[in-house]
C-alpha positions in Angstrom: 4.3 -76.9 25.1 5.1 -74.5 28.0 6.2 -75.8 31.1 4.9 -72.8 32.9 1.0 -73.8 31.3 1.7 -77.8 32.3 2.2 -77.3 35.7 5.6 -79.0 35.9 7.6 -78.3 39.4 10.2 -75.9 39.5 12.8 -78.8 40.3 12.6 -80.0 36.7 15.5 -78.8 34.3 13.7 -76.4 32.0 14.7 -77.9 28.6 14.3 -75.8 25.2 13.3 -77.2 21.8 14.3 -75.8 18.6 13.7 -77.5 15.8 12.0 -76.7 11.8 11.0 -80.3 11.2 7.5 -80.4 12.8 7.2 -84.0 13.8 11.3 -84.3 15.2 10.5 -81.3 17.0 7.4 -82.8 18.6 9.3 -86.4 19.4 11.6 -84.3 21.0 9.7 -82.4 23.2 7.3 -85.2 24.1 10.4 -87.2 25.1 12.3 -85.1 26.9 8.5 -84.4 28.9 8.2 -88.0 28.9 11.3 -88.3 31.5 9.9 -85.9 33.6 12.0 -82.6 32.2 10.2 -79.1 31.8 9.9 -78.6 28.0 9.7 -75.3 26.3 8.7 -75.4 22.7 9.2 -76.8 19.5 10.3 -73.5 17.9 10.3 -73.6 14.4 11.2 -70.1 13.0 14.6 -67.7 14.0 11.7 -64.8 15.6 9.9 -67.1 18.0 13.4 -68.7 19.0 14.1 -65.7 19.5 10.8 -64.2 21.4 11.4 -67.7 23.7 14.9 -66.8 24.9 14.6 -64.0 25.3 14.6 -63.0 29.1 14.4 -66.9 30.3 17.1 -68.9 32.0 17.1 -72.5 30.5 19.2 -75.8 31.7 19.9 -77.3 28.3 18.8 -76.7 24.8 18.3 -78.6 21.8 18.9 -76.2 19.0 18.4 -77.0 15.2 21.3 -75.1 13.5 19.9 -73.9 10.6 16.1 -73.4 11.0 13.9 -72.5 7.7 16.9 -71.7 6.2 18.8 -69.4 7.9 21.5 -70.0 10.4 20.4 -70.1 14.3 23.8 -68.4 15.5 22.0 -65.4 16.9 19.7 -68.0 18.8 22.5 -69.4 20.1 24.5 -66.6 21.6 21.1 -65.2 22.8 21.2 -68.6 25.2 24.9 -67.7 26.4 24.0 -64.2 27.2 
């Protein structure tokens, strides 16, 4: 789900999702679009976390720590930078 491909105005907050577990990551995303935000994702995997950060400006994330077993720390400072 990419905000830029649902047409969602550029006031919404552009919200990323990442998250392993397939159907949280889905609820997630579908309710956050549900109240009107601009989604990006679910992001399963550490690379297209990764690949989704990287050069985008977000409002808020919701970030599994550990995704597919490896910590998401590097995900995570990518958002800060």
């Amino acid at each position: 789900m990419d905000s830029e491909n649902l047409g969602l105005t550029d006031a919404a907050f552009r919200i990323l999702v990442i998250e392993d577990h397939a159907a949280l990551g889905r609820f997630i995303a579908a309710s956050l679009a549900s109240a009107g935000w601009a989604v990006v994702g679910p992001f399963s995997d550490p690379v297209s976390a990764m690949q989704a950060v990287n050069g985008r400006q977000f409002d808020f994330a919701v970030l599994d720590r550990v995704l597919r077993g490896e910590e998401a720390f590097a995900v995570a400072e990518a958002l800060l930078a």
